[in-house]
MDAnalysis code that builds the backbone (N, CA, C; Angstrom):
import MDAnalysis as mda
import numpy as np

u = mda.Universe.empty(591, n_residues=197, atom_resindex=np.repeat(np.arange(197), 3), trajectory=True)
u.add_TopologyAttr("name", ["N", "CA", "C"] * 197)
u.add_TopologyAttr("resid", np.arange(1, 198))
u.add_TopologyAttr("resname", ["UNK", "UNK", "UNK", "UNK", "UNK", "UNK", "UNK", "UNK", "UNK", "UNK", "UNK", "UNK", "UNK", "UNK", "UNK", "UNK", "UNK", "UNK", "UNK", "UNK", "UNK", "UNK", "UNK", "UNK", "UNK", "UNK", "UNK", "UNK", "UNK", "UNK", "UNK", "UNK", "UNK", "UNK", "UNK", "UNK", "UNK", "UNK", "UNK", "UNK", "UNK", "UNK", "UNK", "UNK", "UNK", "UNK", "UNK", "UNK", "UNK", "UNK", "UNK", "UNK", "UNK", "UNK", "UNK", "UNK", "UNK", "UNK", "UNK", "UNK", "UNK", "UNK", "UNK", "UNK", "UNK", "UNK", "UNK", "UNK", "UNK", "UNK", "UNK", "UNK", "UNK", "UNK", "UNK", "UNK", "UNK", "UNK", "UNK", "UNK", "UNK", "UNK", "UNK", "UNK", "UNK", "UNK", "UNK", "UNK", "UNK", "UNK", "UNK", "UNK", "UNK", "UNK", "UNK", "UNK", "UNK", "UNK", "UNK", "UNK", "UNK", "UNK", "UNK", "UNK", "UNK", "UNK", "UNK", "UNK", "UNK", "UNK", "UNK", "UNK", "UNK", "UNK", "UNK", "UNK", "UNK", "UNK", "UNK", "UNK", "UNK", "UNK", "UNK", "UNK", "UNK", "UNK", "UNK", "UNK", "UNK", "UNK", "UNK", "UNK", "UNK", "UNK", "UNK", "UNK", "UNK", "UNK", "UNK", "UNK", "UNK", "UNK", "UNK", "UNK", "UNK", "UNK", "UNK", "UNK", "UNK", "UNK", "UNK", "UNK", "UNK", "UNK", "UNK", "UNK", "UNK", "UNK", "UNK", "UNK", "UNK", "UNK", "UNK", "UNK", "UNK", "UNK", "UNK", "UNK", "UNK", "UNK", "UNK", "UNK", "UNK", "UNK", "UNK", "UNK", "UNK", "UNK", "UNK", "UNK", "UNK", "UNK", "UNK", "UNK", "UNK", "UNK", "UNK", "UNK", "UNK", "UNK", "UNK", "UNK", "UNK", "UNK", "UNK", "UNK", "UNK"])
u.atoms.positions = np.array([
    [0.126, 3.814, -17.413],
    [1.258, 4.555, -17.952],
    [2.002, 5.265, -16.826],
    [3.575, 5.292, -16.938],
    [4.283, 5.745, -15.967],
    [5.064, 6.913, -16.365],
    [4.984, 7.832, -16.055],
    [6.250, 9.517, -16.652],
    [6.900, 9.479, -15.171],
    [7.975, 9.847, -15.574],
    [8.596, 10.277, -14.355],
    [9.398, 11.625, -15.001],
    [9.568, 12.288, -14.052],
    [10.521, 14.086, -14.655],
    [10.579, 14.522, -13.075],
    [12.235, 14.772, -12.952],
    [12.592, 15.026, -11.931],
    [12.088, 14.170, -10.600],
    [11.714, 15.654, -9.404],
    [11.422, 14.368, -8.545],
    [9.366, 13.935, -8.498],
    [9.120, 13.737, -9.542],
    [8.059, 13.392, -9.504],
    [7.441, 12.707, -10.961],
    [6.564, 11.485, -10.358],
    [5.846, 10.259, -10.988],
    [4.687, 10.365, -11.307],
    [4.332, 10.262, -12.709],
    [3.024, 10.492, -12.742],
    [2.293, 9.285, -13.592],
    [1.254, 8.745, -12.510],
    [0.837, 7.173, -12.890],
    [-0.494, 7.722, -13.642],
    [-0.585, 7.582, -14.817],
    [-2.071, 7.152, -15.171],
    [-2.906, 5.757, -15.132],
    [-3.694, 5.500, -14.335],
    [-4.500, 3.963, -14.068],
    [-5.312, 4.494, -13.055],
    [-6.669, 3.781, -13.440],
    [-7.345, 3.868, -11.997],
    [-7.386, 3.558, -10.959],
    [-7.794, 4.098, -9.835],
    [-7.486, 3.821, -8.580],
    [-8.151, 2.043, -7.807],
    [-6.733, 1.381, -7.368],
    [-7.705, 0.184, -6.648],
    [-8.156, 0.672, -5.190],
    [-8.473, -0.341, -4.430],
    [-9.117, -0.185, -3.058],
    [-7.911, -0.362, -2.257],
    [-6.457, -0.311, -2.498],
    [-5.475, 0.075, -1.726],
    [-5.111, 1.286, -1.674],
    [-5.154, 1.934, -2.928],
    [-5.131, 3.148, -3.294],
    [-6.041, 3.927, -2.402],
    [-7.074, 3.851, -2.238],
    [-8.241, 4.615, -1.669],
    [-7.878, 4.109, -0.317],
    [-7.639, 3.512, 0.302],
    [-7.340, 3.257, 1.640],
    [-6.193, 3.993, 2.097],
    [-5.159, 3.880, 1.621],
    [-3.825, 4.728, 1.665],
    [-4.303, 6.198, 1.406],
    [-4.913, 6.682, 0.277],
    [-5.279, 8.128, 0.161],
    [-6.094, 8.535, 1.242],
    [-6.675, 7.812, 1.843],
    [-7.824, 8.042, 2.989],
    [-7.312, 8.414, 4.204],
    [-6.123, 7.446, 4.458],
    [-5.188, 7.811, 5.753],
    [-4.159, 8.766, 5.729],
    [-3.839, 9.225, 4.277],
    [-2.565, 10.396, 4.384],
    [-3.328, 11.901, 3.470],
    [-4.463, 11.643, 3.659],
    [-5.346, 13.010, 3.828],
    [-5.391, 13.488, 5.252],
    [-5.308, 12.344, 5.778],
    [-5.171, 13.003, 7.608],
    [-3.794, 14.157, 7.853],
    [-2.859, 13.379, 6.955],
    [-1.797, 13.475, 7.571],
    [-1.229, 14.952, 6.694],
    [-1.801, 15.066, 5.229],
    [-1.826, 16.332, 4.814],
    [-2.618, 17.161, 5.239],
    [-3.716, 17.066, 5.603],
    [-4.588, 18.050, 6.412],
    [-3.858, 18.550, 7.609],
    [-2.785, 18.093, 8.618],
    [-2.569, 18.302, 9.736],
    [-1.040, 19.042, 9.335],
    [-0.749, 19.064, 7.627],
    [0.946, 19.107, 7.629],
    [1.974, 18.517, 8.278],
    [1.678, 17.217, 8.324],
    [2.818, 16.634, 8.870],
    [3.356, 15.582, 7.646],
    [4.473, 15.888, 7.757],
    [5.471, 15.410, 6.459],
    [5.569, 13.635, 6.794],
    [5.133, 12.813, 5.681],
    [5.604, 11.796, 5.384],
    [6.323, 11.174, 4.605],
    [6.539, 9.767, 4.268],
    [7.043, 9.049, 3.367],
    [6.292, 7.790, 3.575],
    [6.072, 7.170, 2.355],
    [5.952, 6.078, 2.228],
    [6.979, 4.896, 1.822],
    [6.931, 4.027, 2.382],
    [8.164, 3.431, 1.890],
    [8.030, 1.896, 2.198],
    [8.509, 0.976, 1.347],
    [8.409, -0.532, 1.411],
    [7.327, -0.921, 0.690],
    [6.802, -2.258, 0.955],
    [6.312, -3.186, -0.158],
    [4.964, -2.185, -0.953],
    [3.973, -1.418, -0.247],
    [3.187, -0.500, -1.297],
    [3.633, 0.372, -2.050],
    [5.491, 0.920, -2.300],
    [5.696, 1.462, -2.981],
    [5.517, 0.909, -4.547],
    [6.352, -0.606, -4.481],
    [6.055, -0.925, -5.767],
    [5.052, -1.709, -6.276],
    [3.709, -1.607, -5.234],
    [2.357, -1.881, -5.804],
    [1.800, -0.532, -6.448],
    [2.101, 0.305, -6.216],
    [1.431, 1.587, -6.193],
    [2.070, 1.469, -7.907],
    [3.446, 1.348, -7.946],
    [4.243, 1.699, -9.456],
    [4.241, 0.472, -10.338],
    [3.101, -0.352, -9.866],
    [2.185, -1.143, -10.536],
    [3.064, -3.012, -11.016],
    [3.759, -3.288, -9.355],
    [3.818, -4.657, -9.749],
    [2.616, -5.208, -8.961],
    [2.020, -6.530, -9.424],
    [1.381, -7.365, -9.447],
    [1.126, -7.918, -7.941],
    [0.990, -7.711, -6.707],
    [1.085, -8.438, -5.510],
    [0.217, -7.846, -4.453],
    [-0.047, -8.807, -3.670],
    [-0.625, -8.607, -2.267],
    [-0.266, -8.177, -0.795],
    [-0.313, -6.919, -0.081],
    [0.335, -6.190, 0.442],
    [-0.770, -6.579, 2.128],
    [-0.112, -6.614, 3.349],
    [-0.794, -6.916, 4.465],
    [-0.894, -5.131, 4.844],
    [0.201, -4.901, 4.690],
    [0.532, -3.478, 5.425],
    [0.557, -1.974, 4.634],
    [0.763, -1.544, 4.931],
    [1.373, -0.141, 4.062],
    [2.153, 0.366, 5.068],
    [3.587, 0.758, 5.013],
    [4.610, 1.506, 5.787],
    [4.582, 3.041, 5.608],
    [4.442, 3.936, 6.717],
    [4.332, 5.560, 6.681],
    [5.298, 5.625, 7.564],
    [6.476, 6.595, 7.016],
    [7.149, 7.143, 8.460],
    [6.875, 8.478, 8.437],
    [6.320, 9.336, 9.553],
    [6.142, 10.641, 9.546],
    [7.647, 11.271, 11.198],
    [7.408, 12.394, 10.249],
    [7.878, 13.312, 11.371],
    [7.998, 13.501, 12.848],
    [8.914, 13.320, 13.746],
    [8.933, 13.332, 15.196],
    [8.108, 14.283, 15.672],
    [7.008, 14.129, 16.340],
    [6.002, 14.873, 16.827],
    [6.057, 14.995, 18.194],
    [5.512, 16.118, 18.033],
    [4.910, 16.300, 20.547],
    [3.747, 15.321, 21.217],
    [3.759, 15.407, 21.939],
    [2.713, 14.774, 22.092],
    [1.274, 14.983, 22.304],
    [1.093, 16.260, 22.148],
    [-0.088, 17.188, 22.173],
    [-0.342, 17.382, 20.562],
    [0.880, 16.994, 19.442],
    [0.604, 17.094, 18.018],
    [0.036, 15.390, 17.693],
    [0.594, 14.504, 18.272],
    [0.436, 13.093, 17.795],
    [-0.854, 13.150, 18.856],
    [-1.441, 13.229, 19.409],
    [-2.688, 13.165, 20.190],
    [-3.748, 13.303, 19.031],
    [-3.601, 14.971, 18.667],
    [-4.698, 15.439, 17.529],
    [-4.524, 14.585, 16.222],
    [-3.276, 14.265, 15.898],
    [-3.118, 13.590, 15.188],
    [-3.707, 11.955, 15.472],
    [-3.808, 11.470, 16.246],
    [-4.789, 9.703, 16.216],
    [-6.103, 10.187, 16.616],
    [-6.523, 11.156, 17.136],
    [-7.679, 11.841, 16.892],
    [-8.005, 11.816, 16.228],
    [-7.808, 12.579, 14.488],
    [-8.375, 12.851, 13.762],
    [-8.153, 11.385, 12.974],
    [-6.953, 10.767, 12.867],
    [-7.051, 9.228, 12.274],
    [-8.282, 8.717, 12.831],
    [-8.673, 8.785, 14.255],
    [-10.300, 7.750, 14.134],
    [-10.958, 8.458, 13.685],
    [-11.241, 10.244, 13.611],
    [-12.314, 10.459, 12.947],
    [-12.908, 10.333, 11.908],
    [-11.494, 10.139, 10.877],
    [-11.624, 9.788, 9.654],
    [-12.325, 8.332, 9.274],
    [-12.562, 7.573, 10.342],
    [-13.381, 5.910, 9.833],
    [-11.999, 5.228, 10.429],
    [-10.717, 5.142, 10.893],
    [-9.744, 4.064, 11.386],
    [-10.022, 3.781, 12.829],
    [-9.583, 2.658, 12.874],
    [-8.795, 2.307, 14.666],
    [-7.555, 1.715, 14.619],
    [-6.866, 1.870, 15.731],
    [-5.758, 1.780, 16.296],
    [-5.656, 0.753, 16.824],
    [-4.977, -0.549, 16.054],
    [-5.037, -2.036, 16.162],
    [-3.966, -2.264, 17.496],
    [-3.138, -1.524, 18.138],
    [-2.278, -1.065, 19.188],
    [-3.372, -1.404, 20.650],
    [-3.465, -0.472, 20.442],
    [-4.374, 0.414, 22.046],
    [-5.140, 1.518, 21.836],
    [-5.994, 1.941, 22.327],
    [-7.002, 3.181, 22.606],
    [-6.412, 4.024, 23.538],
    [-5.364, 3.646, 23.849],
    [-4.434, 4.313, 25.141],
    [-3.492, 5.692, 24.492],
    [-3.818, 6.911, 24.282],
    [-3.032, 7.555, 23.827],
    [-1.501, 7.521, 24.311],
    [-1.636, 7.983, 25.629],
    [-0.150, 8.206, 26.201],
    [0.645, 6.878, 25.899],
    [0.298, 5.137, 25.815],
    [0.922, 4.191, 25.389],
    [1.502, 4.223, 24.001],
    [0.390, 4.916, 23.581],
    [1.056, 5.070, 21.639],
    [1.986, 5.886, 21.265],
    [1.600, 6.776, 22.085],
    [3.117, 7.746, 22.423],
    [4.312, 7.217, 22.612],
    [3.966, 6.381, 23.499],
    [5.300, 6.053, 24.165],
    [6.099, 4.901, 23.279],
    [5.236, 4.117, 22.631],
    [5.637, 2.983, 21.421],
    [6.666, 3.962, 20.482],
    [5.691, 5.482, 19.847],
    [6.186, 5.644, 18.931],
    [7.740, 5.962, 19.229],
    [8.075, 6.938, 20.348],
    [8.546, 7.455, 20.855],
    [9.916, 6.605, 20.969],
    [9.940, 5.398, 21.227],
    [10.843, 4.314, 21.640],
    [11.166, 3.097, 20.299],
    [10.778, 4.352, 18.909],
    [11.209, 3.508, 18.077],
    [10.256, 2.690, 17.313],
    [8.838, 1.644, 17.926],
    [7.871, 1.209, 17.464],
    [7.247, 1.566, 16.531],
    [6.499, 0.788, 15.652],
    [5.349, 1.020, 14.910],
    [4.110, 0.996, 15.688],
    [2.958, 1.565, 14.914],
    [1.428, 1.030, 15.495],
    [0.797, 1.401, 14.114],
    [-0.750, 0.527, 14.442],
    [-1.044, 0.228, 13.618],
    [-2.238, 0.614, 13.413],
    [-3.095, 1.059, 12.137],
    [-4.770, 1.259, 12.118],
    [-4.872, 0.454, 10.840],
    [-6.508, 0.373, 11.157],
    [-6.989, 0.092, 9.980],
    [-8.227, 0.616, 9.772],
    [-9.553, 0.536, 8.743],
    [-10.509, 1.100, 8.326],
    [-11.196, 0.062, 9.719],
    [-12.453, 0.852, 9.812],
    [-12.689, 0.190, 11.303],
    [-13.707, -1.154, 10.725],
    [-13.723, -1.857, 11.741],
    [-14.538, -3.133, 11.640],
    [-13.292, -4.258, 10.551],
    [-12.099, -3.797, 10.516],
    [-11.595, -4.336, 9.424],
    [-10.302, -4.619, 10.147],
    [-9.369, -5.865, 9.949],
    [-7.644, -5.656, 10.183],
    [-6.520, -5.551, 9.377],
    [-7.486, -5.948, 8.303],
    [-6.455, -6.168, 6.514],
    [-6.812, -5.211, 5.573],
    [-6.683, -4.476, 4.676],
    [-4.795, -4.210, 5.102],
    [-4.703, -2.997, 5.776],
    [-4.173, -2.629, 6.698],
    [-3.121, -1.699, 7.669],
    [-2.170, -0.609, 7.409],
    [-2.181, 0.128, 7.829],
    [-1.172, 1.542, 8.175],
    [0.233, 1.149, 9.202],
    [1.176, 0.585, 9.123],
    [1.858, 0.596, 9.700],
    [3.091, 2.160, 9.816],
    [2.950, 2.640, 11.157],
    [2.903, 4.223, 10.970],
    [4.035, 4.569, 12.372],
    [4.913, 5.068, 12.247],
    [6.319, 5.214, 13.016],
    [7.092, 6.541, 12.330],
    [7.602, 7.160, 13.876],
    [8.337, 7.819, 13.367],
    [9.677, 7.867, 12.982],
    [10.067, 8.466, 11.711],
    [11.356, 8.224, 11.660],
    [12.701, 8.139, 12.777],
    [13.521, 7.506, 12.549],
    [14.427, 6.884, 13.747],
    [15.821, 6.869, 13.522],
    [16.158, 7.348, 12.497],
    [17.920, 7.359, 11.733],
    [17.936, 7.570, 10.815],
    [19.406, 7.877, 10.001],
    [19.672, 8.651, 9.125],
    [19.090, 8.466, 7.967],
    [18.527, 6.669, 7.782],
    [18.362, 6.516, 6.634],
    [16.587, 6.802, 6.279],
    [15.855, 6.871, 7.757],
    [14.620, 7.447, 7.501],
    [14.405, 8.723, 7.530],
    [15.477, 9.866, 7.780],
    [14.996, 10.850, 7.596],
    [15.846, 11.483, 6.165],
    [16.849, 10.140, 5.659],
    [16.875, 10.509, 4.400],
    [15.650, 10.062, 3.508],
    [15.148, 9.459, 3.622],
    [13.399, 8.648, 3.121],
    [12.743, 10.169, 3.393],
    [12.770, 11.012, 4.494],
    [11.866, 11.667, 4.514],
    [12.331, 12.838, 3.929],
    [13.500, 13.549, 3.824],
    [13.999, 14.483, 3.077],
    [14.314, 14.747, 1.769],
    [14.434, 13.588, 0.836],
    [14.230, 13.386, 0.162],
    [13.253, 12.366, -0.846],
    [12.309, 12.340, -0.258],
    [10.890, 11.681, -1.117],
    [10.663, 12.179, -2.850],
    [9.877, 11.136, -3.165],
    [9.777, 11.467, -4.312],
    [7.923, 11.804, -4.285],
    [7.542, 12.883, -5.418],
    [6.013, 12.880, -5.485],
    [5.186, 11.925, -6.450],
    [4.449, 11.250, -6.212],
    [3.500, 10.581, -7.334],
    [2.338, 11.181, -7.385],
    [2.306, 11.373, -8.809],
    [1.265, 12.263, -8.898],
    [-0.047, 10.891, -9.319],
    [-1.114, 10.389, -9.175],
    [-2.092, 9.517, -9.179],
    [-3.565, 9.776, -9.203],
    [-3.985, 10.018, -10.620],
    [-5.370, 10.688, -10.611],
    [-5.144, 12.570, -10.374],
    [-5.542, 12.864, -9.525],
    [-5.592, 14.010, -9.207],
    [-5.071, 13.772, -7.402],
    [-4.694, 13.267, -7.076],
    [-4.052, 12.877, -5.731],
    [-2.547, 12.999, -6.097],
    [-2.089, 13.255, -4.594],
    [-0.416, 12.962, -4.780],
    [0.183, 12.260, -3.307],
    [0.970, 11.573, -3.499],
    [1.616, 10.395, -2.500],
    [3.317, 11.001, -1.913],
    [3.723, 11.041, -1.257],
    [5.102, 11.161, -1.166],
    [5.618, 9.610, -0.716],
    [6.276, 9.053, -1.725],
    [7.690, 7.875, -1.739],
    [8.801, 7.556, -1.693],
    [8.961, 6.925, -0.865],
    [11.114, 6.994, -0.224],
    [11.978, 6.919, -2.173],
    [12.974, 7.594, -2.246],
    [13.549, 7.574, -3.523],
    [13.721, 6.346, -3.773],
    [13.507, 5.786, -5.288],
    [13.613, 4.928, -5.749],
    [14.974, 3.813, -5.102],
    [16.653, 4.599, -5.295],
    [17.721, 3.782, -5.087],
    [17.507, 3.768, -3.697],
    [16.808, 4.516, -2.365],
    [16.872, 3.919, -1.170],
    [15.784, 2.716, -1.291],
    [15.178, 2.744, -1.931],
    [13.990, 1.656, -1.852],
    [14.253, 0.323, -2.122],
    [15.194, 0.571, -3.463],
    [15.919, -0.792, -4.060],
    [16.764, -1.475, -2.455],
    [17.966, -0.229, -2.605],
    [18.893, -1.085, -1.300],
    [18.364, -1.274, -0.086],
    [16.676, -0.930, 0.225],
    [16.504, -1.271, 1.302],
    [15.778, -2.690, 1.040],
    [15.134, -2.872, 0.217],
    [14.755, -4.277, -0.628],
    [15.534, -5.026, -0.237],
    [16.641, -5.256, -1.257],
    [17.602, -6.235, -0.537],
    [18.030, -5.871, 0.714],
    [18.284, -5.437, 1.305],
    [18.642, -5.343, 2.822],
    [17.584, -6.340, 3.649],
    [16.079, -6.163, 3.527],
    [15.140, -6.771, 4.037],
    [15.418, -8.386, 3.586],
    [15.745, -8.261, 2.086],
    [16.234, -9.976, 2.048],
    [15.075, -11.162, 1.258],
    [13.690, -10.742, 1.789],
    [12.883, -12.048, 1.679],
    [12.938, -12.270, -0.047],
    [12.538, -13.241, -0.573],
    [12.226, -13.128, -1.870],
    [11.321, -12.302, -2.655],
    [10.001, -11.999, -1.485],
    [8.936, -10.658, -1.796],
    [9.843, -9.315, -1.982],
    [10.769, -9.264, -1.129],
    [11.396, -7.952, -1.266],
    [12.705, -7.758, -2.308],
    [12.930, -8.991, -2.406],
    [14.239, -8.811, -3.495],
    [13.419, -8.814, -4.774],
    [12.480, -9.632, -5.281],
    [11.265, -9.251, -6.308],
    [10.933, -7.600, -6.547],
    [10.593, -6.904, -5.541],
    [9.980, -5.840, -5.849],
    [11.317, -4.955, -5.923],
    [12.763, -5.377, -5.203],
    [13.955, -4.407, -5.669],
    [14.139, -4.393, -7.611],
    [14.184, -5.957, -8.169],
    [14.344, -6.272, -9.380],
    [13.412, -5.663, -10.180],
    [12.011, -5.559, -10.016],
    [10.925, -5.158, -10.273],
    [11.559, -3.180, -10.761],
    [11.306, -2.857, -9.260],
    [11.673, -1.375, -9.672],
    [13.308, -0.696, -10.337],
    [14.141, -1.415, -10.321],
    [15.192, -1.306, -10.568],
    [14.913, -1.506, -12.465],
    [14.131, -2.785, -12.771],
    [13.963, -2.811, -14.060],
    [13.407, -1.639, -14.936],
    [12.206, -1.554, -14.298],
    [11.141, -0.409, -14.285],
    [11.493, 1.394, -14.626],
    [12.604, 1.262, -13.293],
    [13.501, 2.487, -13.866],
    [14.737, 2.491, -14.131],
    [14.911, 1.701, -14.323],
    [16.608, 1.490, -14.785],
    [17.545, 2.799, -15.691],
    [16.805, 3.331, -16.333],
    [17.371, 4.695, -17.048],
    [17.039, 6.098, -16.041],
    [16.646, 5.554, -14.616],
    [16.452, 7.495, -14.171],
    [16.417, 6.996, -13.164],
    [17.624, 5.685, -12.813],
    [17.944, 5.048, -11.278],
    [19.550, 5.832, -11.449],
    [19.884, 6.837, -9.992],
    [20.797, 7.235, -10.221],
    [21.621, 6.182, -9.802],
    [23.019, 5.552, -10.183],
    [23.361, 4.474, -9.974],
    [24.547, 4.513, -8.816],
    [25.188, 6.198, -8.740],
    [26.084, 6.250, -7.603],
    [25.291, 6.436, -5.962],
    [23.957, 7.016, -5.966],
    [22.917, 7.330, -5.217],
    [22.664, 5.437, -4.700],
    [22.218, 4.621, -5.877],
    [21.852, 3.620, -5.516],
    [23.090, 3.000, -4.561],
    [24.427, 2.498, -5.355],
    [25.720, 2.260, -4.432],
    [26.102, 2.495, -3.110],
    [25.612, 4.081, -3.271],
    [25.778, 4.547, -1.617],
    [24.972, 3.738, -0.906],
    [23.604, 4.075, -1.274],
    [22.840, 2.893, -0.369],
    [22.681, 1.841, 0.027],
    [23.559, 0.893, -0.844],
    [23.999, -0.374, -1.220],
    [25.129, -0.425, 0.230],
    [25.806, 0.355, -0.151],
    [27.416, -0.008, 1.120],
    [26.669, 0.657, 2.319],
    [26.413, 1.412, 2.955],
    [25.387, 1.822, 3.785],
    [24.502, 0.599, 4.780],
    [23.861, 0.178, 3.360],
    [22.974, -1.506, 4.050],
    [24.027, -2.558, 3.836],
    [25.353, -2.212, 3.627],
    [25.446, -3.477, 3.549],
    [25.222, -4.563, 2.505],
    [24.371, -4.534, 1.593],
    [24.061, -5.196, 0.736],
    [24.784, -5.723, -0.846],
    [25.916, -5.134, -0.604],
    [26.639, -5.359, -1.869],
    [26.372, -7.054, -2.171],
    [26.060, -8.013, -1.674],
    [26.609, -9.132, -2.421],
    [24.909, -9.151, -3.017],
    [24.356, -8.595, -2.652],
    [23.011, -8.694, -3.347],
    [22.587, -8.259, -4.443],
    [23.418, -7.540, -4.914],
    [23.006, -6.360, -6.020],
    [22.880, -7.349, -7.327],
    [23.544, -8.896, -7.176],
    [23.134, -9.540, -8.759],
    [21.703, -9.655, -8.396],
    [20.892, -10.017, -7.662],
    [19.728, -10.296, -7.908],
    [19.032, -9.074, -8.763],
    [19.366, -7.794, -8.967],
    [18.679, -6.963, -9.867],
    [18.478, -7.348, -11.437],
    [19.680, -8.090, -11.525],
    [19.682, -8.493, -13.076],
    [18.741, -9.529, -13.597],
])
């Protein structure tokens, strides 16, 4: 079951083993207060379409490098490694220049944290305006629904225009539709928008 009211989602279903993997890695990241978003293809696994996910996308907050240090610190302490390098100052410098990097639960490569800091307007609109899911007694922060759609199609593949149609259906009555547009001309994506139907 799905409620949504204002800016927050509240899923009743039990938790799968993506779920617990994702909650596992952004307990780090609430423990340390550093603001995220989630955003791309685990958003609309999480809001319960049907599919198989390699990655999970996190963009957090531009950090120092004495904060992102403690921060992949405490990511291995928690049970991950850093499918990148063991090289702090290199991961720095990835993030720093725009890159992703990557962990996973250790001894493991599937599925992944793909984890970057935000980089332009439209990720630190993802990060300023997130939405909360509330899940069990856990809570997630997720890029708003209409950036999610127009970034869907923007990405293009058929996996991603699926999961735009998907969530667009899903919420179609509490998709703001001038919010969505903007995002639409923004990416670019206007000739895409029939695939929602």
């Amino acid at each position: 079951m799905i409620d949504i009211n204002g800016n927050k989602i509240t899923l009743k279903r039990p938790l799968t083993h993506l779920d617990k993997f994702v909650l596992k890695f952004i307990s780090v990241l609430d423990k340390l207060k550093i603001k995220y978003v989630i955003v791309s293809g685990y958003v609309s696994i999480l809001l319960g379409r049907a599919r198989m996910t390699e990655d999970v996308d996190i963009l957090i907050e531009k950090l120092s490098a004495p904060d992102f240090t403690k921060l992949v610190k405490d990511i291995v302490k928690s049970g991950f490694w850093c499918l990148n390098s063991d090289d702090l100052s290199e991961l720095f410098e990835l993030m720093k220049t725009g890159h992703s990097i990557r962990f996973a639960e250790k001894g493991i490569v599937i599925p992944n944290i793909e984890l970057r800091f935000v980089d332009n307007s439209i990720d630190l609109g993802a990060l300023k305006n997130r939405l909360v899911v509330k899940l069990s007694e856990h809570r997630l922060n997720i890029s708003s629904l209409e950036l999610q759609i127009a970034y869907k199609l923007y990405l293009g593949s058929d996996k991603d225009v699926e999961d735009a149609r998907y969530l667009y259906k899903l919420f179609g009555n509490f998709i703001n539709k001038r919010k969505l547009n903007d995002f639409v001309d923004i990416l670019k994506v206007k000739d895409k928008v029939k695939y929602l139907e």
